[in-house]
C-alpha positions as CSV (number, residue, x, y, z in Angstrom):
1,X,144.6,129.5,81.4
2,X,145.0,131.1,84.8
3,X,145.0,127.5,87.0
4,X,148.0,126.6,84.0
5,X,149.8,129.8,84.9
6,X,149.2,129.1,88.6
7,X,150.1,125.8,88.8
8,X,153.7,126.2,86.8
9,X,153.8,129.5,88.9
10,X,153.7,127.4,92.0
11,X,156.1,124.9,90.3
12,X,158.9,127.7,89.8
13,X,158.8,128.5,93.4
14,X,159.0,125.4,94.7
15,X,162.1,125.1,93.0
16,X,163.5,127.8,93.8
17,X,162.7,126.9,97.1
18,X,164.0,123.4,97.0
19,X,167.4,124.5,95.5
20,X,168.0,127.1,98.4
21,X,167.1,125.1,100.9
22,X,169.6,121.9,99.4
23,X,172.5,124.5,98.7
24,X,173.8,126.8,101.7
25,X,176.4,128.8,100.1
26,X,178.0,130.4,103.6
27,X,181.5,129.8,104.3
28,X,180.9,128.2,107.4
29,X,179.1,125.0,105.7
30,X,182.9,124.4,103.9
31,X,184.2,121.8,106.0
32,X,188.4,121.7,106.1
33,X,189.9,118.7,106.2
34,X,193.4,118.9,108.0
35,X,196.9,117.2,107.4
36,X,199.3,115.7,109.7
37,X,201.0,119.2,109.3
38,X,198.0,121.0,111.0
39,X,197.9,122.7,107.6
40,X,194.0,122.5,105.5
41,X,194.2,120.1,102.2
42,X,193.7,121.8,98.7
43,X,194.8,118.8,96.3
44,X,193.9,115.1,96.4
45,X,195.1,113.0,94.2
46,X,194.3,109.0,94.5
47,X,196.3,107.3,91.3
48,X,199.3,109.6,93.5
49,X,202.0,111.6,92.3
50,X,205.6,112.5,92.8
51,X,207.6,115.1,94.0
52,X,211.0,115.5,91.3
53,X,213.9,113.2,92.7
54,X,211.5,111.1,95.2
55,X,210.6,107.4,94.5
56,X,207.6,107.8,97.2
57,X,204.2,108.3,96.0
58,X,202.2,110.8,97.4
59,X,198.3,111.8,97.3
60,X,198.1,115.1,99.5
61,X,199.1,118.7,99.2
62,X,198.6,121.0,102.5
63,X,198.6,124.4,102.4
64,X,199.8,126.4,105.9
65,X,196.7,127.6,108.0
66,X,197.8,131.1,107.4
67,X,200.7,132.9,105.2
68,X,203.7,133.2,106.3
69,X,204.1,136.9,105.3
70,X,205.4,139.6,102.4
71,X,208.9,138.3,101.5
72,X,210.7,139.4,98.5
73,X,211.6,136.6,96.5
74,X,215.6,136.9,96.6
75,X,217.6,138.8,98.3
76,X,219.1,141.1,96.4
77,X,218.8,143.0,93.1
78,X,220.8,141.0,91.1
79,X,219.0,138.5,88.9
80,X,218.1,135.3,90.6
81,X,219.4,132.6,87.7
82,X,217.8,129.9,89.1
83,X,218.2,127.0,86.7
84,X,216.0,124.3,86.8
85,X,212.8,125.2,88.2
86,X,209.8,123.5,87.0
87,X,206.2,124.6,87.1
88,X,204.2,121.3,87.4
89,X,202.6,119.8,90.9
90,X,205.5,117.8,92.3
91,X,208.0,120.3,91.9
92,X,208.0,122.9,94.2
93,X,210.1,121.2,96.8
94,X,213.0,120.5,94.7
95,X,212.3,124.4,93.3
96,X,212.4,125.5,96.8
97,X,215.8,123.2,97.7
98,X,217.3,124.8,94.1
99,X,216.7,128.4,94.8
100,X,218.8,128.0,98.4
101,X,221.4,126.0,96.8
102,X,221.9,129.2,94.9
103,X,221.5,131.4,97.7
104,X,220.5,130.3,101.2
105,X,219.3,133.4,102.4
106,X,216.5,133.6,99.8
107,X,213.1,135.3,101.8
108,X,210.4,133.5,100.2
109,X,211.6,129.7,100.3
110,X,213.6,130.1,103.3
111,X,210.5,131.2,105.1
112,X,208.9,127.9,103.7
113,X,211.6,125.9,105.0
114,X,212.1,127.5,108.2
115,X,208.1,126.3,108.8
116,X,207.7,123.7,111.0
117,X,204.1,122.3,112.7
118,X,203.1,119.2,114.3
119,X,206.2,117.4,113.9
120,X,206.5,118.4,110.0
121,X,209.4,120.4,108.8
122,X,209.3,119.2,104.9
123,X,207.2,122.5,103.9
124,X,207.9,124.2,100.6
125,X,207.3,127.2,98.3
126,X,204.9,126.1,96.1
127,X,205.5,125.5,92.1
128,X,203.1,127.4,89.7
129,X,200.9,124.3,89.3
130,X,200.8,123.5,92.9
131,X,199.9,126.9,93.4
132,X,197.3,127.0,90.6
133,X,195.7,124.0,92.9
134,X,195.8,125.8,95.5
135,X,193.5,129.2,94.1
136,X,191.2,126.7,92.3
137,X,190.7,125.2,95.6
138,X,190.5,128.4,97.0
139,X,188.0,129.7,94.5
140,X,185.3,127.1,94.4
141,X,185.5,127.6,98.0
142,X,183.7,130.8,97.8
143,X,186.7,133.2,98.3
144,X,185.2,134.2,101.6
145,X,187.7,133.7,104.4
146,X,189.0,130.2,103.2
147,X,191.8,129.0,105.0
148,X,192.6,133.0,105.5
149,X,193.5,133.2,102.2
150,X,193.5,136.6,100.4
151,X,192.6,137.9,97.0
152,X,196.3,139.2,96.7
153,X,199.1,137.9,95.0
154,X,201.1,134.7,96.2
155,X,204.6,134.3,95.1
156,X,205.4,130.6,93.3
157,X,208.9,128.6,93.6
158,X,208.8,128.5,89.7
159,X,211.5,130.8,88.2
160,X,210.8,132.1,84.8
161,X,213.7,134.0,83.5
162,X,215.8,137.1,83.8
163,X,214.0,138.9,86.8
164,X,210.9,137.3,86.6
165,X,209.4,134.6,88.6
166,X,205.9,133.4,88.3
167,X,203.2,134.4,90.9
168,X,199.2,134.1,91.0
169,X,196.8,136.7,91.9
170,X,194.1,134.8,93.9
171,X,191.2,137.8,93.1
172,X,191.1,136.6,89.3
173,X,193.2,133.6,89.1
174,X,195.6,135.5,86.8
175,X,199.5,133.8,86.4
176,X,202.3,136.3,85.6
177,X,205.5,135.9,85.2
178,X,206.0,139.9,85.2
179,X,206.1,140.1,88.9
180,X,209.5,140.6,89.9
181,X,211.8,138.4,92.8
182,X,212.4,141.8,94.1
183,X,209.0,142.7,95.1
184,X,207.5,142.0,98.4
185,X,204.3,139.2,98.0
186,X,202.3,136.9,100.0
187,X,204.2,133.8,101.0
188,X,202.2,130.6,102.0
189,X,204.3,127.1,102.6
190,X,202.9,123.6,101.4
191,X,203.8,120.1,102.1
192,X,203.0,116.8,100.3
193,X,202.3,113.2,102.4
């Protein structure tokens, strides 16, 4: 009975052994892959997808190396009315060009538009979706210091209704639409190629 407990014993920790030494968890094993924007990719996507009112396909989404700041989402108090938002991956661009149709001076998108690196100056406020991509990315990732993400909440392009646009908390992966446009959050700008 002993040599049977020993033996499965020794089997456990070797193991346990074996499975630490095939899986280092630090952050600094995550290697980033980077866009033509200088900015790290979050979303790949090979059957491709499309951005609303774009005929090109596209495979990539690329998040800025760091945010961009605390910007209120509008400008003002008065309700933003945005119509025609969407929330799905594709759609933050044309979310981002519809909220400064409405009113140019928006914080949060203009910020994303004003980005430029590398050449690339087609950077948006991401949807609710793309964002969504962007913490689960962020979260299998180990939360650690990824792509200097914090566990704070990130506005989204996506306008839900009355004074409410929705935004993602990337401690918990929770999506509200309770945050209001007139509160200062975390901005970061994507692209797509």
């Amino acid at each position: 009975m002993n040599k049977i407990q020993g033996f499965f014993g020794t089997c456990i920790v070797l193991v346990i052994l074996f499975a630490l030494a095939a899986c280092d968890m630090s952050d600094d094993s995550v290697t980033y892959e980077y866009g033509p924007g200088g900015g790290i990719v979050f979303y790949k996507n090979t059957n491709g997808f499309y951005m609303t009112g774009d005929p090109q396909e596209y495979h990539y989404l690329e998040v800025t190396a760091d945010d961009l700041g605390t910007f209120r989402w509008w400008p003002n108090d008065a309700a933003p009315n945005v119509a025609g938002t969407l929330t799905g991956i594709g759609t933050g661009r044309k979310n981002t060009e519809l909220i400064l149709a409405k009113n140019p001076a928006a914080p949060a998108a203009l910020a994303c538009k004003n980005y430029s690196k590398n050449g690339c100056n087609d950077w948006f406020l991401p949807s609710k979706d793309e964002l969504n991509e962007l913490y689960k990315f962020y979260n299998v990732h180990g939360k650690g210091n990824y792509a200097n993400l914090k566990a704070k909440w990130y506005y989204s392009s996506s306008y839900d209704h009355g004074v409410f646009v929705w935004h993602q908390d990337f401690y918990d992966g929770q999506r509200l639409n309770g945050y209001t446009y007139s509160t200062t959050t975390i901005v970061r700008a994507i692209r797509a190629y």
